[in-house]
N, C-alpha and C positions, 0 to 999 in steps of 0.2 A: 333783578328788577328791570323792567323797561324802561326806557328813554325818549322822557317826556309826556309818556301815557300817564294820565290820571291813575295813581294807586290806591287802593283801597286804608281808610281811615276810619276812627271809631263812628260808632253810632250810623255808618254809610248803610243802605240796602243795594244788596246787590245777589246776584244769581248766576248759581254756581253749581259743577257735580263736586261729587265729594266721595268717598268710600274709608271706613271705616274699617282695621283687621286687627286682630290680633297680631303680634309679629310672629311668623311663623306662616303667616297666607289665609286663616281661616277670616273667611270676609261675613263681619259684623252687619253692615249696614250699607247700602250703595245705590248712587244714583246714574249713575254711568249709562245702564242700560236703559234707565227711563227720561223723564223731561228731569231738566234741572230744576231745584228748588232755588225759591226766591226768600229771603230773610235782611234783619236788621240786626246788622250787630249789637248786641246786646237786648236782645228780646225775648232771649231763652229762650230760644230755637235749640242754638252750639252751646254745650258746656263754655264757660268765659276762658278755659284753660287751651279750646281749639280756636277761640274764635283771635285768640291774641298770634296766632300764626297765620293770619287771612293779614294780617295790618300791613303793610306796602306794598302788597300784589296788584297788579295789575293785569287788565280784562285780557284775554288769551294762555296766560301762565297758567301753565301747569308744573305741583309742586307733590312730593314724595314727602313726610319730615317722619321720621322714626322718632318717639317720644317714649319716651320712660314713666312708669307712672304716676310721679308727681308731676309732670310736663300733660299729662292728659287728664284721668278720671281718680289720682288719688290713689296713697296706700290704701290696703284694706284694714275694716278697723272691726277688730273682734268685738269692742263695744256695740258698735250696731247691731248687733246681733240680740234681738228680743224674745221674751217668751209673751204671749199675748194667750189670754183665757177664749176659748173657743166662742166663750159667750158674746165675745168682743164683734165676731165678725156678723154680719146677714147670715140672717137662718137658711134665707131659700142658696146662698151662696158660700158655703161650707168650701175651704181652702184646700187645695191638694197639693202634694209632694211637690215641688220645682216648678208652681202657678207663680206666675206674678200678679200681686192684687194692691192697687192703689187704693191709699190711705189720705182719708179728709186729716185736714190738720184744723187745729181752731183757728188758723190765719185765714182760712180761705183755701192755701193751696193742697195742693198733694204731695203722696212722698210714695214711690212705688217697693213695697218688699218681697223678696222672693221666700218662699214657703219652703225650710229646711227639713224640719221634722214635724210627724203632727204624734200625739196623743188622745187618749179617749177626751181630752177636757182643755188638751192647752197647745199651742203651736209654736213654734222656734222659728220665727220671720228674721231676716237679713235684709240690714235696711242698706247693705253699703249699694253703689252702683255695680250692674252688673259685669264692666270690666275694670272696677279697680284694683289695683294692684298688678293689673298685663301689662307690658311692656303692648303701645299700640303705634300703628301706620294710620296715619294719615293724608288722604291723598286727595287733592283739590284742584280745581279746574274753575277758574274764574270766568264767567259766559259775560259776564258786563254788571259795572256799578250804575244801578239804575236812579240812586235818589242819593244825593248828600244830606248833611244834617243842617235842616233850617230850609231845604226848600221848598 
């Protein structure tokens, strides 16, 4: 932590690179080589399970954290695992092998599953995320807390 620098706290926005791996090096998701992304903690940007290792960083720090996967996306859970009638999905948009296709929920939001298996009538969708259960790197780089909460 720095000294005397403003650290980052719940609900702050602020902007930041970030990269995302599996451990082992296979890089998930990365901002490094582009602009940084700008977010609010807790806005469902970050999973809440990354966003709770951004809390007393402050702007210049950069940080490594090795996470296991209840520390990031979750064991895997053989329950999410659905069979879903063909008929379920959009005609003009018929599901293929290892697609990702977002699902309306009746709340309003969505929930994205990856397409296991298909059959002439039925599909085997995986609703867990798609690195739960990896051991993941997490690597972040705080550019500056641009808004606290309340101002």
């Amino acid at each position: 932590m720095s000294d005397g620098m403003r650290q980052i706290e719940p609900g702050d926005t602020l902007t930041l690179h970030f990269a995302l791996r599996v451990n082992g090096g296979v890089e998930v998701d990365s901002s490094f080589d582009d602009a940084p992304i700008t977010l609010t903690l807790g806005d469902g940007t970050l999973m809440p399970n990354l966003e709770h290792w951004l809390i007393g960083i402050a702007p210049g720090e950069r940080h490594v954290f090795q996470l296991d996967p209840m520390q990031a996306f979750g064991e895997y859970n053989a329950e999410l695992v659905q069979t879903l009638a063909l008929s379920d999905f959009s005609p003009d948009k018929l599901p293929q092998t290892d697609s990702v296709i977002e699902f309306s929920l009746p709340n309003g939001s969505t929930l994205a599953g990856r397409i296991l298996t298909l059959t002439d009538t039925h599909a085997s969708v995986d609703f867990n995320h798609l690195l739960a259960g990896l051991p993941i790197e997490f690597e972040v780089e705080v550019v500056e807390i641009c808004r606290q909460p309340g101002d």
